[in-house]
MARSEMI-396560 format. One line per 5 residues: number of its first residue (from 0); for each residue x, y, z of N, C-alpha, C. Coordinates in nm, 3 decimals, always signed. Layout:
N
NUM> X:Y:Z:X:Y:Z:X:Y:Z ~ ...
***
This chain:
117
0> +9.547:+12.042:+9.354:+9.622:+11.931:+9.410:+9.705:+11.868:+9.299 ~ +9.877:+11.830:+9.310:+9.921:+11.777:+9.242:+9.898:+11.666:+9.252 ~ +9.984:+11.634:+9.100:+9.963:+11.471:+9.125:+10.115:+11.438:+9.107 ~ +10.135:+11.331:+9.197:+10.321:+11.310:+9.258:+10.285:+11.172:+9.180 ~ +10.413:+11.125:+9.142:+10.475:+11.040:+9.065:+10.459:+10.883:+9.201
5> +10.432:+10.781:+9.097:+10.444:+10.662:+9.183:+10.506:+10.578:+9.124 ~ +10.512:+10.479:+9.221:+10.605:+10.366:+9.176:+10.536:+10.231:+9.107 ~ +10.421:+10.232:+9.090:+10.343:+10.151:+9.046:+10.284:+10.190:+8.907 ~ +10.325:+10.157:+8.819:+10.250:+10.164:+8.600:+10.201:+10.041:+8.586 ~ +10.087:+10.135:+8.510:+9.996:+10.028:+8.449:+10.024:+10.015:+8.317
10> +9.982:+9.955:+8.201:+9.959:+9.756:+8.253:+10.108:+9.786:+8.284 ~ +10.107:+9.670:+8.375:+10.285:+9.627:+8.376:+10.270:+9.501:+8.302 ~ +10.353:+9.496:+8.198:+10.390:+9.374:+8.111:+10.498:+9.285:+8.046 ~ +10.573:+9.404:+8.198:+10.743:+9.323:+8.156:+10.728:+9.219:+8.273 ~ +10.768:+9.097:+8.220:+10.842:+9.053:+8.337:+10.917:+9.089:+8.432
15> +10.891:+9.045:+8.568:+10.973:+9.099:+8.670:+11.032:+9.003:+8.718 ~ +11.140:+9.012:+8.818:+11.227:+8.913:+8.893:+11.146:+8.979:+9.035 ~ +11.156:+8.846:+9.133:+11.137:+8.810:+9.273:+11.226:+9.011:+9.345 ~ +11.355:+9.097:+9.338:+11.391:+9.156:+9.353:+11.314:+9.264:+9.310 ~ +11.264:+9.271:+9.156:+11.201:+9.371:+9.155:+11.071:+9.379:+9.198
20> +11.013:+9.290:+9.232:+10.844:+9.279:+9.305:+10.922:+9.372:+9.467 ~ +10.996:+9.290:+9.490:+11.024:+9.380:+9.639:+11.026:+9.450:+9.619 ~ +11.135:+9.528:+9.549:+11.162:+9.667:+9.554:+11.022:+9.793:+9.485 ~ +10.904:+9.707:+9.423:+10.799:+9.763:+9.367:+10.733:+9.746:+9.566 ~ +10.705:+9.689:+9.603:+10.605:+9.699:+9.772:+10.731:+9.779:+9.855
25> +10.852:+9.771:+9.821:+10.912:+9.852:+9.920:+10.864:+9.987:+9.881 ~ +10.896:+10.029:+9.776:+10.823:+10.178:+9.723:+10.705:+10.183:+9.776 ~ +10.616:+10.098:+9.755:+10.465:+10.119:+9.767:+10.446:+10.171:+9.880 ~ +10.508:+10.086:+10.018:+10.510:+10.162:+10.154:+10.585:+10.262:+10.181 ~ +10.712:+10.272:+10.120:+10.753:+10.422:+10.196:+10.716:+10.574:+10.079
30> +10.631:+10.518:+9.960:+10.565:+10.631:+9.943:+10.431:+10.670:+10.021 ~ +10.406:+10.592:+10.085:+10.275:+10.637:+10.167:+10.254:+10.617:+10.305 ~ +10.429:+10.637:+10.308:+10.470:+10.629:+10.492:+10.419:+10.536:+10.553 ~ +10.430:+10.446:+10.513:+10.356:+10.284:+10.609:+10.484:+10.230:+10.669 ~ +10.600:+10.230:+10.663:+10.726:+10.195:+10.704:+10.670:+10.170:+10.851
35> +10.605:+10.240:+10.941:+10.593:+10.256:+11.044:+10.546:+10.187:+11.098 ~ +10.446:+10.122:+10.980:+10.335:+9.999:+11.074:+10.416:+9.865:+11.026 ~ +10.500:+9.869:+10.962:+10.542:+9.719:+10.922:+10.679:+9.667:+10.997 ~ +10.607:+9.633:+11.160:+10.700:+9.570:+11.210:+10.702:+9.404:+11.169 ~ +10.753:+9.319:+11.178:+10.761:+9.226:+11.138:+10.644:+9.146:+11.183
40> +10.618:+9.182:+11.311:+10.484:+9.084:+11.419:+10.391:+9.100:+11.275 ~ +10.358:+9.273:+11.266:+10.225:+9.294:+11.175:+10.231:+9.241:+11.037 ~ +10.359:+9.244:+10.996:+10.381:+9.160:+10.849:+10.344:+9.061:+10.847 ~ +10.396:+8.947:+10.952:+10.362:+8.813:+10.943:+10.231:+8.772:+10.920 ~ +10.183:+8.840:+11.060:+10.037:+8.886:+11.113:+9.897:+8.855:+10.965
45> +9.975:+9.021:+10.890:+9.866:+9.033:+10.783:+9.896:+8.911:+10.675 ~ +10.066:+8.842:+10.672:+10.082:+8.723:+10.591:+9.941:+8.578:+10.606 ~ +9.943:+8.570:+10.731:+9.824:+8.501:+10.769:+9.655:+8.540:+10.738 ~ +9.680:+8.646:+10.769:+9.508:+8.713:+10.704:+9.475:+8.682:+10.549 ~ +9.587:+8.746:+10.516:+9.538:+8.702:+10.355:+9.547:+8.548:+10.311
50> +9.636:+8.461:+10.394:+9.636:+8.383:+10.357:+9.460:+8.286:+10.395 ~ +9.410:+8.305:+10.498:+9.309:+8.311:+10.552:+9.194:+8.355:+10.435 ~ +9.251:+8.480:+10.395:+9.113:+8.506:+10.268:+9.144:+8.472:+10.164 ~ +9.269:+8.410:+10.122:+9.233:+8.324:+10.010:+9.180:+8.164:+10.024 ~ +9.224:+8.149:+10.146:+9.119:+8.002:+10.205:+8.978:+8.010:+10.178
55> +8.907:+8.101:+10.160:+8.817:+8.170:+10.186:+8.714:+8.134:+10.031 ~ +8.794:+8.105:+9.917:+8.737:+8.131:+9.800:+8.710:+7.974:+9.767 ~ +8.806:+7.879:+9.876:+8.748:+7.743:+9.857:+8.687:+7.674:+9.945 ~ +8.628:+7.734:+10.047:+8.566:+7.695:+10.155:+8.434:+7.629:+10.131 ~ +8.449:+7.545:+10.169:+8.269:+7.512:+10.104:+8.268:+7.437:+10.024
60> +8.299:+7.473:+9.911:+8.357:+7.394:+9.758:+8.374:+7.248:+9.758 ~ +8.327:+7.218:+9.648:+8.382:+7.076:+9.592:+8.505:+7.050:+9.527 ~ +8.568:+6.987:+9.612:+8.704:+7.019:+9.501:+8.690:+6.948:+9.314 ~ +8.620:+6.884:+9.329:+8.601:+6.878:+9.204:+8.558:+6.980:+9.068 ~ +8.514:+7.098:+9.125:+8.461:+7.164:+9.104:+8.540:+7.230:+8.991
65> +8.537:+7.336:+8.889:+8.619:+7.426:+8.815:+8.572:+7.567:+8.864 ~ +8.710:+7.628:+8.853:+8.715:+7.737:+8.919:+8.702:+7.849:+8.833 ~ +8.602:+7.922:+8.841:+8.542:+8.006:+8.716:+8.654:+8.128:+8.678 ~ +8.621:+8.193:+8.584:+8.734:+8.342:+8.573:+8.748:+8.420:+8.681 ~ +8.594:+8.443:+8.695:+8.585:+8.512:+8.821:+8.641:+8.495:+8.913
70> +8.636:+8.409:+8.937:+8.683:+8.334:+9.073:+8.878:+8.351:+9.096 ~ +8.889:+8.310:+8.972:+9.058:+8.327:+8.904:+9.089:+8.458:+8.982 ~ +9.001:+8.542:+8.953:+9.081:+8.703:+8.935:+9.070:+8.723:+9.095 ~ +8.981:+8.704:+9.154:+8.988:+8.763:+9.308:+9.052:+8.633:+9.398 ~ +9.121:+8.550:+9.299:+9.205:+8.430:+9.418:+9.336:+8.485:+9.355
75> +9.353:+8.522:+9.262:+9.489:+8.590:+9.208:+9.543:+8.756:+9.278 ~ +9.403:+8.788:+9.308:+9.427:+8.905:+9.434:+9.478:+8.895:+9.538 ~ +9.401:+8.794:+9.579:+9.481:+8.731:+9.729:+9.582:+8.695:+9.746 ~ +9.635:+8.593:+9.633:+9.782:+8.547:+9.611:+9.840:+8.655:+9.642 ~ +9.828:+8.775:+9.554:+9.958:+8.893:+9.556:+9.942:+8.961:+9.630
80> +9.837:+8.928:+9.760:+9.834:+9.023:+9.877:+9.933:+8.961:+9.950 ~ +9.906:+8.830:+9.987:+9.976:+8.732:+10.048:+10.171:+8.781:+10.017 ~ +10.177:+8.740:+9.847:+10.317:+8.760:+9.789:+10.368:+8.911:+9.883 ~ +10.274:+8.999:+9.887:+10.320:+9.137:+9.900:+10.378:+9.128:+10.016 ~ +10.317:+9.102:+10.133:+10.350:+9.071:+10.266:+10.470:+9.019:+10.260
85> +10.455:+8.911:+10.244:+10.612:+8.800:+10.213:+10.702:+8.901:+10.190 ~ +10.702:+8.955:+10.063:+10.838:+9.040:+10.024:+10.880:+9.159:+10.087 ~ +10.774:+9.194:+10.177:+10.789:+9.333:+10.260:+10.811:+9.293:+10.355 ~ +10.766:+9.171:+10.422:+10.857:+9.111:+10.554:+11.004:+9.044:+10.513 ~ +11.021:+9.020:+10.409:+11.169:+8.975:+10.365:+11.274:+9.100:+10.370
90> +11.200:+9.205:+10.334:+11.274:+9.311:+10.313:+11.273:+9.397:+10.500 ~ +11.221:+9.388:+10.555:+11.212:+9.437:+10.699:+11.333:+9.334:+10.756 ~ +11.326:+9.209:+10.768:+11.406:+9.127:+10.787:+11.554:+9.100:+10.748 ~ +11.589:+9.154:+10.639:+11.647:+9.136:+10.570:+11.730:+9.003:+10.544 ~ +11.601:+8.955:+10.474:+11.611:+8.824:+10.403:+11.651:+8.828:+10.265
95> +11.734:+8.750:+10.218:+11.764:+8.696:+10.047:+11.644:+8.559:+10.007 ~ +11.537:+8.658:+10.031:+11.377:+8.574:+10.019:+11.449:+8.442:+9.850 ~ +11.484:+8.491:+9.790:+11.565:+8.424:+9.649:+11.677:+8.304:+9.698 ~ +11.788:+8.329:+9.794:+11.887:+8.271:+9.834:+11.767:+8.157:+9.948 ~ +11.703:+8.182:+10.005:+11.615:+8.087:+10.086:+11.526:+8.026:+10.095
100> +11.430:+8.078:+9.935:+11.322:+7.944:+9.904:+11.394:+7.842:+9.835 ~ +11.603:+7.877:+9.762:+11.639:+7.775:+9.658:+11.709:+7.685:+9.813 ~ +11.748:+7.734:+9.830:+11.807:+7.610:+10.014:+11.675:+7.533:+10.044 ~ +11.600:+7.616:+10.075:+11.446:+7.517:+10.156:+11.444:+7.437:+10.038 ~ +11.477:+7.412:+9.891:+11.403:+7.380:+9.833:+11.520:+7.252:+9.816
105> +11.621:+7.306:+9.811:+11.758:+7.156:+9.845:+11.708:+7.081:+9.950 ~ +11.707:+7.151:+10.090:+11.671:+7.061:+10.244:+11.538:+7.011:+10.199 ~ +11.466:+7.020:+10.124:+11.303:+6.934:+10.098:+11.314:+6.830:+10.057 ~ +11.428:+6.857:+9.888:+11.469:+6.749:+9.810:+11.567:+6.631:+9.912 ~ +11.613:+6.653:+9.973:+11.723:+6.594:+10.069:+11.564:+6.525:+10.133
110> +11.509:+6.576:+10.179:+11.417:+6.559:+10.315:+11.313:+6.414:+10.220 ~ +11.263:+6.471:+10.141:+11.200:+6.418:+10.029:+11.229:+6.370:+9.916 ~ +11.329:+6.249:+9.880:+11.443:+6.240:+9.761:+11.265:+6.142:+9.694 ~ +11.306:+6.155:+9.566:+11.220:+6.121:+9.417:+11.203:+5.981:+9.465 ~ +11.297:+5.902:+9.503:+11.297:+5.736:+9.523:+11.214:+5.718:+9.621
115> +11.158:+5.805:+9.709:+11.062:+5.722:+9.811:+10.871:+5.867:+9.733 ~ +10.932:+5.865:+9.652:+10.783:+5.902:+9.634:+10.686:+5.795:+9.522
***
């Protein structure tokens, strides 16, 4: 059995831009033919699940509490399950995920100006 080339190297230790994370999960699925299942319903869908299991790591909890390494590394999993979704439904969509968190983030400031906080 060969072994075929992927789009994913380890460590990765360059910095990446918001574009290249997509284009790293866009690879990820159409090297392993998932294109098929990622209609947008199921993107969103699994956006919520993970977001759900990273709820998951403070459930219970005191928020006072400190959040151990451990704990770090499998809530930092979840994050980039979550992130992954996002950018693979941005990219199904074809969203400028970049051009539309900096607008949401004008309409917030507008919505929310510094003087009434």
């Amino acid at each position: 059995m060969g072994h075929r080339a992927n789009s994913v190297k380890e460590p990765m230790s360059d910095s990446k831009t918001l574009k290249d994370l997509q284009e790293m999960v866009d690879a990820f699925a159409k090297e392993r033919c998932w294109e098929r299942f990622h209609a947008p319903k199921n993107l969103a869908m699994s956006v919520g699940i993970e977001a759900a299991e990273l709820m998951e790591h403070f459930q219970w909890t005191d928020p006072r509490e400190n959040v151990t390494t451990q704990q770090l590394s499998a809530i930092g999993e979840e994050m980039s399950d979550v992130l992954a979704y996002l950018l693979r439904l941005a990219s199904v969509l074809e969203i400028d995920l970049e051009n539309a968190f900096q607008a949401k983030l004008v309409k917030n400031a507008i919505k929310y100006p510094i003087e009434a906080s």
